[in-house]
C-alpha positions in Angstrom: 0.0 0.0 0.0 1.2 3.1 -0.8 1.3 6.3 2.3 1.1 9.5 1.3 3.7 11.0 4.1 3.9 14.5 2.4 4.3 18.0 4.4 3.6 20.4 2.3 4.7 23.9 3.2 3.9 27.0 1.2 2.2 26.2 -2.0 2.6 29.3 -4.3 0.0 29.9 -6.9 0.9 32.8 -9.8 -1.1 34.4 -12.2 -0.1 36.8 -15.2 -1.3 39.7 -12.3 1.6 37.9 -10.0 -0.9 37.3 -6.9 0.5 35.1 -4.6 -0.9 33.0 -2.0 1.1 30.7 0.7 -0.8 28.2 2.1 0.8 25.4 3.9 -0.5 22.1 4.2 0.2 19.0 6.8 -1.0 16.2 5.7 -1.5 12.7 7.4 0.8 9.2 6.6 -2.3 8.1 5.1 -3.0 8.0 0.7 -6.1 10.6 1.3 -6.0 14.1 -0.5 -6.2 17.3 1.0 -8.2 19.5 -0.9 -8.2 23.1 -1.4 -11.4 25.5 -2.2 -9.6 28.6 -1.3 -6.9 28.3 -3.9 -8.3 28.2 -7.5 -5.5 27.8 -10.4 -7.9 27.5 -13.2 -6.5 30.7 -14.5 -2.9 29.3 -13.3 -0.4 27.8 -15.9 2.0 26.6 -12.8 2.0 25.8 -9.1 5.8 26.1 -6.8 5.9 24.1 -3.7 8.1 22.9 -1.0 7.7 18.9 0.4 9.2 17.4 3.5 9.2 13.7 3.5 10.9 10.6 3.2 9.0 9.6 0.3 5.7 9.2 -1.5 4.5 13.0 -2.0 1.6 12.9 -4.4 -0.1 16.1 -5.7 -3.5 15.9 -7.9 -4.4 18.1 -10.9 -8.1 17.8 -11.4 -10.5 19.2 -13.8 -13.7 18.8 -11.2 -12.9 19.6 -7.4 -13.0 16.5 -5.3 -12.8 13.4 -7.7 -9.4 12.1 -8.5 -10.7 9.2 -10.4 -11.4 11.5 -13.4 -10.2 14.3 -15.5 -7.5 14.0 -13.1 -3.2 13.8 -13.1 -2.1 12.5 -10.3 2.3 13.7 -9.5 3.6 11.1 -7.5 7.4 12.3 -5.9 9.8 10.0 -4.7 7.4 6.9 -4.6 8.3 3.3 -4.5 10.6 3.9 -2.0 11.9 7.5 -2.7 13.2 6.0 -5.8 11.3 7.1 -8.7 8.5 9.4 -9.6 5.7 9.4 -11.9 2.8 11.0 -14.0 -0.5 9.0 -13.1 -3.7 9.0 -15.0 -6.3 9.6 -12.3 -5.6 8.9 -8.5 -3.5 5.4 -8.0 -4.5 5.0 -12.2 -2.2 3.9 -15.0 1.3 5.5 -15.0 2.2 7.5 -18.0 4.7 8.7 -17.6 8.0 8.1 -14.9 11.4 8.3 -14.3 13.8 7.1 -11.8 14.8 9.6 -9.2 16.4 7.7 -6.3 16.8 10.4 -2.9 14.5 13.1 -4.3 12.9 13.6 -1.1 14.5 13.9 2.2 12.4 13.4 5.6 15.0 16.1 7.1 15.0 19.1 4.8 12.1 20.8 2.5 12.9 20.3 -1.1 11.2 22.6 -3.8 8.7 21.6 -7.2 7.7 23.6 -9.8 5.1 21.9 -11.6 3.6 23.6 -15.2 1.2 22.6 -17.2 0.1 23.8 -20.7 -3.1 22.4 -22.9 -1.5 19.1 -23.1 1.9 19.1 -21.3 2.9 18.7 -17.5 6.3 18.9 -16.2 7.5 18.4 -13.0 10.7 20.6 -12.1 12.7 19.9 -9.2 14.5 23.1 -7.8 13.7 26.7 -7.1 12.7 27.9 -10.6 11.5 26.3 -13.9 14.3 26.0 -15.7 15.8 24.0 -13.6 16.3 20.2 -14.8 12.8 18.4 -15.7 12.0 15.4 -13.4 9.4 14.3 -15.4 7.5 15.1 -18.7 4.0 14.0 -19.6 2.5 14.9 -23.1 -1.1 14.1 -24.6 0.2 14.0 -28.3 
């Protein structure tokens, strides 16, 4: 079974107007998802965040708040053992997309995501801006 051991601190959404909100998140050792009404990014091309954990961080992009099953990309960081990571169709769906990534996470120090998305690309960036290396690339085409 997989445990979703992330702490999430300071989720930063931008828009084209550059408003910013921090939010931080602490979330359970349990595979549940925290959701959150107050921070809409269907305007947003890109979310920045910082996750503390040993492994198994996994962040949801969803077209329809609340269902993961559908519409849905689930980001899974530093899973199977903080060993590789991977672009998920829906919430524990079909991976399509993943690489290997062995000590991404650390359960000692807050390490930093970018994650973009465009009409039918998400990457996930490790580091403190976007052009920093790509973890992992998922494209519709």
């Amino acid at each position: 079974m997989v445990t979703k051991t992330a702490l999430t601190e300071s989720l930063k959404f931008t828009s084209t107007y550059c408003v910013e909100n921090f939010i931080t998140v602490l979330t359970p050792a349990v595979y549940d998802y925290q959701y959150l009404p107050e921070v809409a990014v269907s305007k947003k091309s890109h979310v920045t965040f910082r996750v503390r954990a040993g492994a198994d961080a996994h962040v949801a992009l969803s077209m329809m708040y609340g269902d993961t099953d559908r519409k849905t990309y689930e980001l899974v960081l530093g899973g199977w053992n903080n060993s590789r990571s991977a672009v998920r169709y829906g919430g524990r769906g079909p991976v399509v997309a993943q690489v290997d990534t062995p000590n991404l996470l650390s359960a000692y120090d807050f390490r930093s995501f970018w994650i973009t998305w465009d009409s039918d690309v998400i990457q996930v960036t490790s580091g403190l801006s976007s052009s920093a290396s790509s973890l992992c690339i998922h494209s519709e085409q």
